[in-house]
C-alpha angles and dihedrals in degrees: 000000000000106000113235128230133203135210117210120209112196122021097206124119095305094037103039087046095053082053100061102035094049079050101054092033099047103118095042086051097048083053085060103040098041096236140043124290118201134176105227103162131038128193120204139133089223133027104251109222098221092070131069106223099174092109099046135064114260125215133184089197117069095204095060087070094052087054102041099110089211096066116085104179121044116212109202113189096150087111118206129067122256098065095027093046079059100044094053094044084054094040092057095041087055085058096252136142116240134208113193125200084185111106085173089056093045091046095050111029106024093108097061096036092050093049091054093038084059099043085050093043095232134125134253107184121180106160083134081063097080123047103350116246093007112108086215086143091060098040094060092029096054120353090058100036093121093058127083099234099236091180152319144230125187143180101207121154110064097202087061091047091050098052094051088044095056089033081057106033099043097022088237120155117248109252090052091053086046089053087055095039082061097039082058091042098239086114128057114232080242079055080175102109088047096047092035109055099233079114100052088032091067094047084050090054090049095039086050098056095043091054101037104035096238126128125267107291115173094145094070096048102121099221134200127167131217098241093105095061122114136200080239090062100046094047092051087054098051086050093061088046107263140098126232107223124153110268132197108204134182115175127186105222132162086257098059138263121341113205119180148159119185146123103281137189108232117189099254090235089076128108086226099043081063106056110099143169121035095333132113138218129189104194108183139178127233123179091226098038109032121222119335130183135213119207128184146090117324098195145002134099104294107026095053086049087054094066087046102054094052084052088057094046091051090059095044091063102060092023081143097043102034116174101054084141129032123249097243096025107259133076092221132036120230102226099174099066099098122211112240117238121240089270098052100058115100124211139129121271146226119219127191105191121192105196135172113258102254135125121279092008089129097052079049094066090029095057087042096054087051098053079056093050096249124143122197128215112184130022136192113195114179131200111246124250108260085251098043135116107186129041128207124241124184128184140169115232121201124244110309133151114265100238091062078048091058094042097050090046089055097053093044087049081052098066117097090231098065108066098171126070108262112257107233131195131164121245120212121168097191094207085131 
């Protein structure tokens, strides 16, 4: 059998780290791919000093590895989406195969790339793009293909995770955990991707169409970042019994798809409740199986080279009849499973309250909350601080949709005894 060999494109931390690991690891991996798998050309702009390119061509332009005949898998690690959009579209019309560390340019421009990559009868595989080392792709792509998905719920972005684990662990205020997440290097200095949600925005896009059989939608993720959270806030959960962490969601309802990315309560008995640090966890729903969960590290060198490399290998294996799964799981895409805008979706909430201390304040909001059809099922209700003039209240509301939510926050933040705007986060228990 041919060997294959395999062009890398960016020798950074991803790239850099698949390097290493294919080249350690190369008879092991030509046991599993039947034939030998080999790196012949590099593409870099600088020489990384962790790899030992003495045996392999060097380029300082990317492209000539896409054009070098004697190449048959792209690896693409540049990262962003202008270049690398371009790479990969070159790289398929060249008739190569193509692994993609990218989960942006997946998110946003899937569609189009998987579209060529078909016409062309080659193969893109990511599955290195969502949750690091975790072979989350495979698992709901193949290992689950008998279930029906009914949802999903992810940590996966590690800086956030960070951030709430030490905010909850060590009761330290947020902007003094993001300075330390820098200092570590699990944050940019530009940490807005991570504390916003547009990262793990882009892996729930990709996670949602693997699982439901729809096409790439980033667009229609409804996002929300963690940089609003308080130690108040994390203390008063853990209070009621349940950890904040950043959650990526996707729900299948009658209603349509639910997609969304926010700080969320979990209840602190569950497995993912309990995942901190800078790893990550995927648990997910299926109507045969139940729920699963998938546990590991969602970044760094090697275990993100981990999930390349198996991508690698399962090209390798069919390198003469590419295609054997689809790239987003299904033959055919469901286009008529709408996505559910911000105000459809339907969850508990959290409320953080700041009213003036006055009497009856509490049957005010109460009252409020039950012209909007909201129930609610736990309240914490502090004494105010001699000096005080406003007292917190917290309560936990049950399952409503999030337009009588809004409603019923407008009118709260009306009254004349609640000067400060009303904290909101969303509750899920993920028991089903």
């Amino acid at each position: 059998m041919k060997q294959v060999n395999v062009g890398i494109c960016g020798l950074g931390t991803v790239g850099a780290g698949t390097f290493n690991v294919l080249q350690r690891n190369l008879d092991e991996i030509a046991r599993r791919a039947g034939r030998s798998v080999q790196i012949t050309h590099v593409g870099a702009r600088r020489d990384n000093p962790s790899c030992d390119l003495a045996q392999v061509e060097v380029s300082r332009d990317i492209f000539d590895v896409v054009n070098d005949p004697d190449v048959h898998i792209i690896v693409e690690t540049i990262g962003g989406t202008t270049v690398a959009k371009d790479l990969v579209l070159m790289a398929i019309a060249n008739g190569k195969d193509v692994v993609t560390a990218n989960k942006a340019l997946i998110a946003i421009y899937g569609n189009e790339i998987f579209a060529a990559a078909e016409a062309k009868g080659v193969v893109v595989a990511y599955e290195a793009a969502v949750a690091g080392g975790i072979p989350i792709i495979k698992a709901i792509r193949e290992g689950l293909v008998a279930n029906q998905i009914e949802s999903l719920a992810g940590i996966i972005n590690g800086t956030g995770n960070f951030i709430l684990s030490e905010m909850s662990e060590k009761g330290r205020a947020f902007e003094d955990v993001l300075q330390e997440a820098q200092a570590l290097g699990y944050a940019e200095a530009d940490p807005t991707f991570d504390v916003e949600g547009i990262d793990a925005a882009h892996k729930l896009a990709i996670l949602a169409a693997n699982a439901f059989g729809v096409s790439l939608q980033f667009d229609k993720v409804y996002t929300e970042g963690i940089t609003k959270i308080t130690r108040e806030d994390v203390q008063f959960a853990d209070e009621l019994g349940y950890k904040i962490k950043h959650l990526g969601i996707a729900r299948r309802t009658e209603e349509g798809l639910e997609m969304r990315v926010h700080p969320t309560l979990i209840p602190s008995k569950r497995l993912i409740a309990n995942v901190d640090g800078v790893l990550n966890a995927v648990l997910v729903f299926g109507d045969a199986v139940g729920p699963t969960m998938y546990y590991g590290a969602g970044a760094g060198a090697e275990a993100t080279a981990s999930a390349v490399i198996a991508d690698i290998v399962d090209i390798a294996r069919d390198i003469d009849s590419p295609g054997l799964v689809p790239h987003l799981g299904f033959s055919s895409v469901t286009k008529d499973l709408p996505v559910l805008a911000p105000d459809e979706f339907t969850t508990s909430y959290y409320l953080h309250i700041s009213v003036k201390d006055e009497v009856g304040q509490m049957a005010k909001i109460a009252e409020t909350l039950s012209l909007h059809g909201i129930n609610m099922e736990a309240i914490i209700q502090k004494e105010a601080p001699d000096d005080a003039e406003l007292v917190p209240l917290v309560l936990l509301t049950q399952p409503v949709k999030e337009r009588q939510m809004n409603s019923a926050i407008s009118a709260i933040e009306a009254l004349s005894s609640v000067p400060a705007k009303v904290v909101r986060i969303r509750v899920e228990r993920l028991d089903s």
